[in-house]
N, C-alpha and C positions, 0 to 999 in steps of 0.2 A: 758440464764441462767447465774447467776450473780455464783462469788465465793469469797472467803476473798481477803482482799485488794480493792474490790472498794465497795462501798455503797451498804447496801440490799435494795432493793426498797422497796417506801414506803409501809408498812402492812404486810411486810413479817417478818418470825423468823429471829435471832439474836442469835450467840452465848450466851449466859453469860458466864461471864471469871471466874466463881468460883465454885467450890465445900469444900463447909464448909466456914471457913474462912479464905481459902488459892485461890488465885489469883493466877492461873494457868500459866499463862503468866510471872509471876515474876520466874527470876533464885534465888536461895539464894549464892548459890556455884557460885565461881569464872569461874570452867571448864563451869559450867552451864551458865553463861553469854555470857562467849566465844563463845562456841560453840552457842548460840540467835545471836548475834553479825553475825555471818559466813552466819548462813542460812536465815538472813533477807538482805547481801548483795548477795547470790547466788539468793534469790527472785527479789531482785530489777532488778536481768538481764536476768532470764530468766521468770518469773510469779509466783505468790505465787504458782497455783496449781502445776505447774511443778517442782517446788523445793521440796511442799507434795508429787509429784509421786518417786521422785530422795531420797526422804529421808528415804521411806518404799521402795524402792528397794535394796537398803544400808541396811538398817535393818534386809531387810528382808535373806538378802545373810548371814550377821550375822549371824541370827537364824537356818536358817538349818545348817551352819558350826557347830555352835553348839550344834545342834543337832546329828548332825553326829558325833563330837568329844565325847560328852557323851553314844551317842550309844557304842562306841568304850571301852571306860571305865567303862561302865555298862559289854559288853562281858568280859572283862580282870578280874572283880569280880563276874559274877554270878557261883553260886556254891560253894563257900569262905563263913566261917561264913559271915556274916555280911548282903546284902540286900538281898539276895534270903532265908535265915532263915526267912523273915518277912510271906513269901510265904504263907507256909501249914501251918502254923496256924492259918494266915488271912484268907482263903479257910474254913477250918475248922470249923473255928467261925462260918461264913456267913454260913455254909450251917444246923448249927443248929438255924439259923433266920428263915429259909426258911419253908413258910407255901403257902398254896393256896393263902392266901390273897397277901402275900410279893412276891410270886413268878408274880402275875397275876401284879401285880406294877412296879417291877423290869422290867418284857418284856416289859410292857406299855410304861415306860421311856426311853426303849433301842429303840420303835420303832418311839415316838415323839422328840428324837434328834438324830436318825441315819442318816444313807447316804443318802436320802431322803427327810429328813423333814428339816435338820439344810441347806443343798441349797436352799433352798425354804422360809427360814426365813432369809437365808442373801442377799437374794437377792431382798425378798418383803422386808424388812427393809431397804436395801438399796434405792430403787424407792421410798418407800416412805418420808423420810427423804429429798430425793434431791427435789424430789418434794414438799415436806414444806418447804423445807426454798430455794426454788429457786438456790441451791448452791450443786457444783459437788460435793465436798470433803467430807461429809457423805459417800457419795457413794463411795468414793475411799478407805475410812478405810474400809467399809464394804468388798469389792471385796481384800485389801490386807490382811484381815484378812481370809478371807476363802482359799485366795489363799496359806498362808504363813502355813498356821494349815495343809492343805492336803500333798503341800510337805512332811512336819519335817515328819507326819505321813507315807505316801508314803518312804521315806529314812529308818526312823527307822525299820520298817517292812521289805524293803531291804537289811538293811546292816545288823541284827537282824538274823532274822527268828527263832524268838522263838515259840517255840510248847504250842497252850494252855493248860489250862489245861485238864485232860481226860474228853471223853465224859462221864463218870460214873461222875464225880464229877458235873456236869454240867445239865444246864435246856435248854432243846432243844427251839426253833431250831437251831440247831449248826453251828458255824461260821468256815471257813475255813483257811480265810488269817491269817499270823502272828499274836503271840500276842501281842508282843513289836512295838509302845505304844500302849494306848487305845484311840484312835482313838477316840469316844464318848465323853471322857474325855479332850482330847487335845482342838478338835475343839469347844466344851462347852463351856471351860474357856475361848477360845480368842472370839469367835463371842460372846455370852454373855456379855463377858466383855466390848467388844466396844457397844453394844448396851445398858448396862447400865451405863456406860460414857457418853454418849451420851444426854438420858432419865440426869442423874444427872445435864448436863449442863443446863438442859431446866428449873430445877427447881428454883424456887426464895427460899425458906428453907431450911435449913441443914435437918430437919427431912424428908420429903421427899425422900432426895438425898442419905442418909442413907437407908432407907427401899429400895430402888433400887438397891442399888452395894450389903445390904447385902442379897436380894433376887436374883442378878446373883451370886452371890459367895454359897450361899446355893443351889443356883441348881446345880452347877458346881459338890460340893462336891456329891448330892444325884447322880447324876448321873455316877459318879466315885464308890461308893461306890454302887451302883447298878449293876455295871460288874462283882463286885468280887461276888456279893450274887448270880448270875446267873452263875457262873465258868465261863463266856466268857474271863474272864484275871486274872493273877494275881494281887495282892495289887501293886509290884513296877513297871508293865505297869501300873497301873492307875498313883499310883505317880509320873511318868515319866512324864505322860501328864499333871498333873496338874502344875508342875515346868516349862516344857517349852511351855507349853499354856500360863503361866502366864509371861513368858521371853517374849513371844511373843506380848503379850498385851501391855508390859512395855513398849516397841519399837515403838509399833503401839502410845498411849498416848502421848510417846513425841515426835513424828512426829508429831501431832496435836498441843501441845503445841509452839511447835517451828513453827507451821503455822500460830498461834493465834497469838504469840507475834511479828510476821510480818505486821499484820493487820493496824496496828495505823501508818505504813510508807506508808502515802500517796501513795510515789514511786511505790511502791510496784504494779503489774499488775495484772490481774488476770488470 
């Protein structure tokens, strides 16, 4: 199995370097070059893949610090005007949306990317990606991106332990764990997110690559706004997940990029 940095063999996929009219691989920013510059010389000595694994393990240590730093200052205000007032009347709303049809939708969504189904999609995404295009590093965003969503989730819930809301306000079958984050919401946005990165590289059209990212970004959102119309969370556990699901994808993106832009150094190993 081949990976960036040495040649795809002949008939196999190919990155493309774009989405829209922006050349992925190009830094604009100064810091941005630098830091290309670093991680195309730590490739050259120890293998592009191992510099991708070294780059999302960094990243990744990142995001649950910060996840757990916001956890921490999410506790220090909830209950304060300000983000738990969004609470009961986001509850509120949702629950006069709430009909047979939207309820029977709502569970359906909760149960096609729950704990269950979204393993199973990152890791059949995974295999298959590596296996089209003969190249580990699909695989490895796929495996850091489920890996990095279940922590921040697993912490926030931890250091949290927010109560959800009551079972009266809610549509069974009832959840137990914590509600801070939403969990469905977090791991959405990042595994989505990399798999429509992904799907966009492959496309040769901006229109294409478009109806991609905004079909992960629209499920991301249905599926967020699905927990609250079931009472399984409040609105600022979803919002929670969608800000550091989308922290998380950022990180994940430019670990790829800075993999890419290593590519065209011969040196480079794989």
């Amino acid at each position: 199995m081949t990976d960036l940095g040495s040649p795809a063999p002949s008939g196999t996929a190919r990155y493309d370097r774009r989405i829209g009219p922006r050349d992925v691989t190009e830094w604009r920013s100064r810091a941005g070059r630098r830091l290309a510059s670093r991680h195309r010389s730590f490739a050259q000595r120890v293998g592009a893949h191992r510099a991708l694994v070294t780059t999302l393990a960094v990243g990744g240590g990142i995001a649950v610090a910060a996840t757990a730093g916001a956890a921490y200052i999410y506790d220090g205000v909830t209950g304060r005007d300000g983000i738990q007032s969004l609470d009961r009347p986001a509850l509120e709303r949702a629950k006069r949306l709430r009909s047979p049809v939207t309820d029977g939708a709502a569970a359906a969504i909760a149960h096609v990317f729950g704990p269950v189904a979204m393993p199973v999609l990152t890791i059949g995404s995974a295999v298959a990606f590596a296996v089209r295009d003969r190249r580990l590093s699909p695989a490895t965003l796929f495996v850091a991106a489920g890996a990095g969503s279940l922590a921040m989730t697993v912490l926030g819930k931890d250091l949290i332990k927010r109560n959800r809301p009551r079972r009266r306000d809610a549509i069974p079958p009832f959840e137990e764990s914590p509600s801070f984050p939403s969990g469905h919401t977090l791991n959405t946005t990042t595994i989505l997110g990399v798999l429509a990165y992904l799907l966009a590289l492959r496309q040769e059209r901006t229109a294409p690559q478009v109806a991609v990212i905004a079909a992960a970004a629209g499920t991301a959102a249905t599926v967020g706004l699905s927990r609250v119309l079931l009472g399984a969370h409040w609105f600022t556990d979803v919002a929670v997940g969608w800000v550091t699901g989308g922290g998380w994808l950022s990180l994940i993106i430019t670990s790829h990029r800075l993999y890419l832009s290593a590519e065209d150094d011969d040196t480079v190993g794989s």
